[in-house]
C-alpha positions in Angstrom: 22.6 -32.2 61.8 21.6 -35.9 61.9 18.9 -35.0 58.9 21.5 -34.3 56.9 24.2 -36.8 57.4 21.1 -39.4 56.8 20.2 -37.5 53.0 24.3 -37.4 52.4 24.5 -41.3 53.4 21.4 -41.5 51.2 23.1 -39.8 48.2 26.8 -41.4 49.0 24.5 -44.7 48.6 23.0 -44.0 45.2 26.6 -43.2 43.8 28.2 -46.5 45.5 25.3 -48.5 43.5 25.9 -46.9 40.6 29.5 -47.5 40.8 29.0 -50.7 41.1 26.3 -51.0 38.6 28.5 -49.8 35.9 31.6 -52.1 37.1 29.5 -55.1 36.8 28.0 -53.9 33.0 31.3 -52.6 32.3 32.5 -56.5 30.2 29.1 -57.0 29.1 28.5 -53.6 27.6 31.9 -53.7 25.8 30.8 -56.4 23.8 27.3 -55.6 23.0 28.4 -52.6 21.6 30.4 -54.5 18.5 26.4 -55.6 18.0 25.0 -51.6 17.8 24.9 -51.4 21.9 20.9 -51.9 21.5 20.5 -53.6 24.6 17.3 -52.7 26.6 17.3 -52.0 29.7 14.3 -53.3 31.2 14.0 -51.4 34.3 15.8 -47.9 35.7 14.7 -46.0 39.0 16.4 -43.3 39.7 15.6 -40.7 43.0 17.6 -37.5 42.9 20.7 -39.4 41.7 23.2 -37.5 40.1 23.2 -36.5 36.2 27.2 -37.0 36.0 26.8 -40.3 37.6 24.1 -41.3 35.5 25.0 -40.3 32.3 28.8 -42.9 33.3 26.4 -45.6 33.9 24.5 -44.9 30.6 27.9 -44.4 29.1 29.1 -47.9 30.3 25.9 -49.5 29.6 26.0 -48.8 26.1 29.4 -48.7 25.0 30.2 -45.0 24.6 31.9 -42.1 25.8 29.5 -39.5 27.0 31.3 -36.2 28.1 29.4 -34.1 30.1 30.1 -30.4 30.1 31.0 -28.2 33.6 27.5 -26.9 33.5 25.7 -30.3 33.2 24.9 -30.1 37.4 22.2 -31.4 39.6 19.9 -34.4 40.1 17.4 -36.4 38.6 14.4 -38.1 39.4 12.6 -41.2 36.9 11.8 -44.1 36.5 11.4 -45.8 32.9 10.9 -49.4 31.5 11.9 -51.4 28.1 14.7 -48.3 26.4 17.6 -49.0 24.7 20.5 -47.0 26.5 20.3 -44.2 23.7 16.1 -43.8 23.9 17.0 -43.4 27.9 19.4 -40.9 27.0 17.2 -39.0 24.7 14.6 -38.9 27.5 16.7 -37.4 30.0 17.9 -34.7 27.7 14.4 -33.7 26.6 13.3 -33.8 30.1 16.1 -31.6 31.9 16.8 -29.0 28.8 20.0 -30.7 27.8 21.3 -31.7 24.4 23.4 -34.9 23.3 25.9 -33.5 20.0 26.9 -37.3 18.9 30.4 -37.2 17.4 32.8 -40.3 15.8 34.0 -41.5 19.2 32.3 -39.9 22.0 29.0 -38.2 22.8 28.7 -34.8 24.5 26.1 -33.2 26.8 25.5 -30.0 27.3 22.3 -27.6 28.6 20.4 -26.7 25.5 20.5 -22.9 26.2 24.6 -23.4 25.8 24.7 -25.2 23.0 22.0 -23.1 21.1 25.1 -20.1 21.8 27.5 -21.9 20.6 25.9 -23.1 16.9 24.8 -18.9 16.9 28.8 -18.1 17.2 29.8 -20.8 15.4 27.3 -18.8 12.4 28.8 -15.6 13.3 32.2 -17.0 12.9 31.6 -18.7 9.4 29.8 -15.5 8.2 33.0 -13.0 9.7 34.9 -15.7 7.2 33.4 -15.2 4.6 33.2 -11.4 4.5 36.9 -11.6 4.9 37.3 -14.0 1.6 37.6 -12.6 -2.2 34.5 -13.0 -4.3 35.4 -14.7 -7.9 33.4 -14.9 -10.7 32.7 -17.8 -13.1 30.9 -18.0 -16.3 28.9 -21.8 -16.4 28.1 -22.6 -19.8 24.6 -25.0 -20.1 25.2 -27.7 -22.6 21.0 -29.1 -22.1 18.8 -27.2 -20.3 17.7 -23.7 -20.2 20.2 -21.4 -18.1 17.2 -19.4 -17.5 15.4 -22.6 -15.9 18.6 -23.1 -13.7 19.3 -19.8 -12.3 16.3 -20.3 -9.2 17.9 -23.7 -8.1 21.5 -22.9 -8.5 20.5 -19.8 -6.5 19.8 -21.6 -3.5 23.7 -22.7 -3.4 25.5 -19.2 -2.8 25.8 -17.4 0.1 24.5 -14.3 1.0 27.0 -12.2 -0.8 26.3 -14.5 -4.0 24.5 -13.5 -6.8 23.9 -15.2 -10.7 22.7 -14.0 -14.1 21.8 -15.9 -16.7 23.1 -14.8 -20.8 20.6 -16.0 -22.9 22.3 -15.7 -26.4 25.2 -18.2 -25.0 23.2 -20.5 -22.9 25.0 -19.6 -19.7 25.6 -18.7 -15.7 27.7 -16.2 -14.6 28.1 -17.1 -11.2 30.0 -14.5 -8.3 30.5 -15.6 -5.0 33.1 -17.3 -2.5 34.9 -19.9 -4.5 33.7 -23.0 -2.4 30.1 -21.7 -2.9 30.9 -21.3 -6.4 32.0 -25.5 -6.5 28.8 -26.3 -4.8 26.9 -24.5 -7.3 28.7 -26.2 -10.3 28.0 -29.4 -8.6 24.1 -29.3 -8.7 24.7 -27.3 -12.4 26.4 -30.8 -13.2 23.1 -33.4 -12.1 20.9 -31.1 -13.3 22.1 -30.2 -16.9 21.3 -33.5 -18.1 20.4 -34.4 -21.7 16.4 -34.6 -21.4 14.9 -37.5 -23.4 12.7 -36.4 -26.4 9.2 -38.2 -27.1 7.7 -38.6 -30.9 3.5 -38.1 -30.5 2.4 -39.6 -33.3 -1.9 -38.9 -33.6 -4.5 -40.1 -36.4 -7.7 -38.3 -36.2 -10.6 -39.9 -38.1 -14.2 -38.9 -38.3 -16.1 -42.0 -39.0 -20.1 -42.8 -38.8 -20.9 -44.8 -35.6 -22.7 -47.1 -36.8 -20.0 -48.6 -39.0 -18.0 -49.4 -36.0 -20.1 -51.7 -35.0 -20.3 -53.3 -39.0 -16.5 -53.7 -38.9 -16.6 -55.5 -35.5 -14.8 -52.6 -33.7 -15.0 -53.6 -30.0 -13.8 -51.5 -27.0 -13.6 -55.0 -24.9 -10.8 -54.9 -26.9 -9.1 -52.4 -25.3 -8.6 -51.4 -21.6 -9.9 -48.9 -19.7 -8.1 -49.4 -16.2 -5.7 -47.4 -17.0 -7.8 -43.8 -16.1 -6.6 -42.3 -13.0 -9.0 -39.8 -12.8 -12.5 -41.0 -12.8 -14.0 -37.7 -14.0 -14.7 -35.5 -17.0 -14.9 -32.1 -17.2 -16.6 -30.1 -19.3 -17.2 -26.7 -19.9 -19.2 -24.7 -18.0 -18.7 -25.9 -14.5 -20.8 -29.6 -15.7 -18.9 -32.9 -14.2 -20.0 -36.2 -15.4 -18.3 -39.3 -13.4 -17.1 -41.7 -15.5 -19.2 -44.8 -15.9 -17.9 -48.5 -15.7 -17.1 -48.7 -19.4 -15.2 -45.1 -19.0 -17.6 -42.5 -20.6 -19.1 -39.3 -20.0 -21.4 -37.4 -22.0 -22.9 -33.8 -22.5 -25.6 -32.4 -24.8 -26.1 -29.4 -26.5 -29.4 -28.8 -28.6 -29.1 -26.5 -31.2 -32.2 -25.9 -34.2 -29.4 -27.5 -36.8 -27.0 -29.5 -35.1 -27.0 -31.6 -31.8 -23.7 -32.3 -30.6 -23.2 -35.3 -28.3 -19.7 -35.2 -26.4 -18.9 -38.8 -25.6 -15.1 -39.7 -24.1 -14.1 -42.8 -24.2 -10.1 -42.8 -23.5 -8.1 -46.5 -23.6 -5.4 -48.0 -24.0 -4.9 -51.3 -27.1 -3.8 -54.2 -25.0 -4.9 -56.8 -27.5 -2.0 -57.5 -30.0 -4.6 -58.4 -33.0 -5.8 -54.9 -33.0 -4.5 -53.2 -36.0 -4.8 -49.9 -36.1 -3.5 -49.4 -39.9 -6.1 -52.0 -41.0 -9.1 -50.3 -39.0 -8.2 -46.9 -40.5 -7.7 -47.9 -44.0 -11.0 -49.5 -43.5 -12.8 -46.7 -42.7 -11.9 -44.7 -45.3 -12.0 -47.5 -48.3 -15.6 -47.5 -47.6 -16.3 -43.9 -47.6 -17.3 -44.1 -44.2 -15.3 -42.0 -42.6 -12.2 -40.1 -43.4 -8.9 -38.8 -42.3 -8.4 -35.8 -41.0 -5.6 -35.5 -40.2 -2.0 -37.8 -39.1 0.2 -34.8 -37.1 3.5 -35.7 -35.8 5.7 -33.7 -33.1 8.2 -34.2 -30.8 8.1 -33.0 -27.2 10.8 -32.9 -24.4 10.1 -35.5 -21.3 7.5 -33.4 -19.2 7.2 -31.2 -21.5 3.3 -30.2 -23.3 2.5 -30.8 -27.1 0.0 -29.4 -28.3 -2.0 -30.5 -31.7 -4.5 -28.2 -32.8 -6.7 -28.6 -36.4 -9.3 -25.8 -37.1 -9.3 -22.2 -37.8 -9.8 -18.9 -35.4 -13.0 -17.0 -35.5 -13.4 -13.6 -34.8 -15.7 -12.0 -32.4 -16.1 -8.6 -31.7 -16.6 -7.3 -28.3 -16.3 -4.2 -26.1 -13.3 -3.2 -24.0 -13.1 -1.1 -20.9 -13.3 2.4 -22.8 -16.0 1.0 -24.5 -13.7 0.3 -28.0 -15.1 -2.2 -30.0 -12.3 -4.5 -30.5 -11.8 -8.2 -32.3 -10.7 -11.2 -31.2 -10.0 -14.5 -32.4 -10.6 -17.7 -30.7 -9.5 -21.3 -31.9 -12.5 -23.8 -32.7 -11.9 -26.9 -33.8 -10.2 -29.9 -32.2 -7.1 -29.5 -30.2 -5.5 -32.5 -27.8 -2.6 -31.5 -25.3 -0.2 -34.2 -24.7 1.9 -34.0 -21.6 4.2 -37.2 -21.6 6.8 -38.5 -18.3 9.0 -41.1 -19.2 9.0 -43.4 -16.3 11.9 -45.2 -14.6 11.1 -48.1 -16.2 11.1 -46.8 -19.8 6.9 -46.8 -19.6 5.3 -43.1 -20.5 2.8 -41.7 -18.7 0.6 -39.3 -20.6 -1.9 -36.5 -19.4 -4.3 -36.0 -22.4 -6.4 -33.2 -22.8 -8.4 -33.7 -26.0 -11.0 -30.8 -26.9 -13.8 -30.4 -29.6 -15.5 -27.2 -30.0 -17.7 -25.6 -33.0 -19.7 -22.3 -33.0 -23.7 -21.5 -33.9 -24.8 -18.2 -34.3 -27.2 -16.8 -31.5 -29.1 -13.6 -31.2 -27.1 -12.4 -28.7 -23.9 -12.9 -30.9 -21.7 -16.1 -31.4 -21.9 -19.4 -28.7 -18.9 -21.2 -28.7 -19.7 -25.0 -27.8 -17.0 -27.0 -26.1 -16.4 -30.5 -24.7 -13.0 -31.3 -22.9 -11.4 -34.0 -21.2 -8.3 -34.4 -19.0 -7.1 -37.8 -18.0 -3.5 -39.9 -17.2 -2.5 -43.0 -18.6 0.3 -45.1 -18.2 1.4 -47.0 -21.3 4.4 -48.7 -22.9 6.7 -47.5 -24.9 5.4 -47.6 -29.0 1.3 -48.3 -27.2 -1.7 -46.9 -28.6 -4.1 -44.8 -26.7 -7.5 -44.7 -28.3 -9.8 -41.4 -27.5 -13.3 -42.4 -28.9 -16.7 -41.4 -28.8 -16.8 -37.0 -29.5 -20.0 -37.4 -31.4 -21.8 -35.3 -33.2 -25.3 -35.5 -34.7 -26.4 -33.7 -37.5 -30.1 -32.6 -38.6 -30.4 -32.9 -42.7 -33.8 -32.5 -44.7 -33.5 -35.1 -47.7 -35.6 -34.9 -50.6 -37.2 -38.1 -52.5 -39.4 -38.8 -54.7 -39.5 -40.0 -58.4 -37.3 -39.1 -60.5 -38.1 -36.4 -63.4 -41.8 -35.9 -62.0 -40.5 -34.6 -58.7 -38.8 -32.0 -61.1 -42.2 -30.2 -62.5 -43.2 -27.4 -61.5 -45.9 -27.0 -58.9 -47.2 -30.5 -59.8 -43.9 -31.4 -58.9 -44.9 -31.8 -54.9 -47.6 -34.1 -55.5 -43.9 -37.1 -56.2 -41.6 -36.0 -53.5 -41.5 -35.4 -50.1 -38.8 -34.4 -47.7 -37.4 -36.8 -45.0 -35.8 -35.6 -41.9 -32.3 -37.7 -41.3 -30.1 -37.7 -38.3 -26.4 -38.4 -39.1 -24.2 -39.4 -36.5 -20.3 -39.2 -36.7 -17.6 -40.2 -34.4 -14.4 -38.6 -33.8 -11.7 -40.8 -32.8 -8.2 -40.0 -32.3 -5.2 -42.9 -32.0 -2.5 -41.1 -29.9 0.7 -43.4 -29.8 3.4 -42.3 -27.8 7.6 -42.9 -28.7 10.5 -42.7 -27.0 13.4 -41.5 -29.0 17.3 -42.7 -28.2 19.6 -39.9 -28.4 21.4 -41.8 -31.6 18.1 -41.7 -33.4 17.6 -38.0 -32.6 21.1 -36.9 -34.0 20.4 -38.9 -37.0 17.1 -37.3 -37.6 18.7 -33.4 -37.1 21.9 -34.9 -40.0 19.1 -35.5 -42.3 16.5 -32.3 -42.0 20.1 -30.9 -42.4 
């Protein structure tokens, strides 16, 4: 009998302290908590004090109204350092299985079990609701974007008894489902159907001989090459070349005619002097090189363009029954332009220029490729320069003197033949635009 009256004074003890505790915080922790209440408490020893009392001193300490439910019982043991009053409360909650639900004015605690109950009827209840409501039905018209592009997201808004179709000939939604759920759904409908800014690719592609860049003082220090994000170039085949300092890669092919060089050299003009008008016209004043081709097309932000110049072969091969069937495959040159129009009005590109040509084999066709895939970041109206794709080419000349290398079999005696190796560059000037909505409307009036 005397053991217990000793752990009841013991208990009766703790609570008288933290009575008094939270008396003498009580002015101080009013006005800290005008400031946040993000006081810290630098030491707090409890032993098998009582949550209720604790969780009033905690209350006081920091300025708020904790409300502890019936079934918050029973006593505590710690002892932590250095918290803020919330960070102590968090700990004791975590420790015990409770939970703190933080409303405008107070703070409640409750065991976590409970209020894990109480969110499942809360469910229950809102679902009972909404079995109980009318379903309506509302047809969404889309003034920019593809309906069909919307329907997953918007999807995500309804409720379970929800459901949306798209109309493709009209552009629209047809939404059915609770009518709140049908407001939410028109509200993400409204930031995403958003007029898309449109981007003009404008691309030169010349074929020049190399050797002539050099003549005309064509220098890539003029340009700048730190714009590659991704150091590497891949090529057909499963071959990866790293990119060197002055951002090239190269693959060779050897062939009895033709041997084909791949170089990529991808950069952006930095230097204002470089005129890209006065380089081409240049080139192809001279004979040197020539143009082939200046393509022009408008893409939607984020969306792929896609330039392609050279014709479809066909090859025939077997199928599973054992059919002989054709197809055609493109060779040529082909350069995939993906632009994303920054926040800052700059445009970041992923190129993918290609080059491919065929040789016959005896096996059948080979099909000889070299491919690139980079990102560069460039202002609006910049040019990107995509160098180096060459190709060599084996030719036997003939020379001699003229008239005598004509007659027969003597002929041979005042020519001979001289082997010459021709190298030509492709080069391709891709120059990205943004394009206003005013200038866009103009440009549909006048195809018009």
């Amino acid at each position: 009998m005397m053991r217990n009256r000793k752990i009841i004074t013991l208990f009766g003890g703790t609570m008288l302290f933290l009575a008094i505790a939270s008396l003498m915080v009580a002015e101080l922790a009013s006005s800290q908590s005008k400031n946040g209440g993000d006081r810290i408490i630098e030491s707090l020893s409890l032993s098998n004090a009582n949550i209720q009392a604790v969780l009033t001193y905690i209350g006081d300490y920091g300025g708020k109204n904790i409300i502890a439910a019936p079934t918050v019982d029973g006593n505590i043991t710690m002892k932590i350092r250095d918290v803020t009053w919330r960070q102590a409360l968090d700990i004791i909650m975590e420790t015990y299985g409770y939970t703190a639900v933080e409303s405008a004015d107070h703070i409640t605690v409750l065991p976590t079990a409970e209020y894990q109950k109480k969110l499942a009827q809360e469910d229950q209840f809102q679902f009972d609701r909404r079995l109980r409501k009318d379903v309506g039905t509302k047809v969404v018209n889309i003034r920019y974007a593809s309906a069909k592009d919307l329907e997953k997201p918007v999807k995500t808004m309804l409720s379970e008894r929800g459901n949306i179709d798209t109309d493709q000939r009209t552009n629209s939604l047809i939404i059915r489902d609770i009518p709140e759920y049908i407001e939410r759904a028109e509200s993400l409908i409204a930031q995403l159907d958003t007029e898309t800014k449109q981007v003009r690719i404008s691309a030169q592609l010349l074929e020049v001989e190399s050797h002539y860049f050099r003549e005309i003082g064509f220098d890539w220090s003029m340009m700048s090459r730190t714009s590659i994000d991704h150091p590497n170039i891949e090529l057909d085949g499963g071959a990866t070349n790293s990119y060197t300092p002055e951002g090239e890669g190269s693959q060779t092919t050897t062939d009895n005619i033709i041997q084909s060089t791949a170089k990529f050299k991808i950069s952006k003009i930095v230097n204002d002097k470089f005129n890209v008008d006065a380089i081409v016209d240049a080139i192809v004043s001279s004979n040197k090189g020539r143009i082939l081709g200046h393509p022009e097309v408008i893409t939607v932000d984020n969306l792929q363009a896609k330039i392609q110049m050279g014709q479809k072969i066909p090859i025939k091969q077997f199928d599973e029954a054992g059919n002989v069937v054709t197809k055609f495959y493109d060779v040529g040159i082909q350069l995939k332009v993906t632009p994303h129009i920054t926040a800052q009005d700059r445009i970041l590109m992923n190129l993918e220029p290609e080059r491919s040509d065929y040789s016959f084999d005896a096996n059948g066709i080979i099909i000889n490729t070299q491919n690139a895939t980079t990102n560069v970041v460039v202002n609006d109206g910049q040019t990107v320069v995509i160098g180096g794709l060459t190709s060599q080419e084996d030719r036997d000349i003939e020379i001699g003197v003229p008239l005598l290398k004509d007659i027969p079999l003597l002929g041979a005696l005042f020519r001979y033949t001289k082997k010459e190796v021709k190298s030509r560059d492709l080069v391709i000037f891709v120059t990205p635009t943004i394009i206003s909505h005013e200038i866009a409307a103009n440009e549909v009036q006048e195809e018009k």
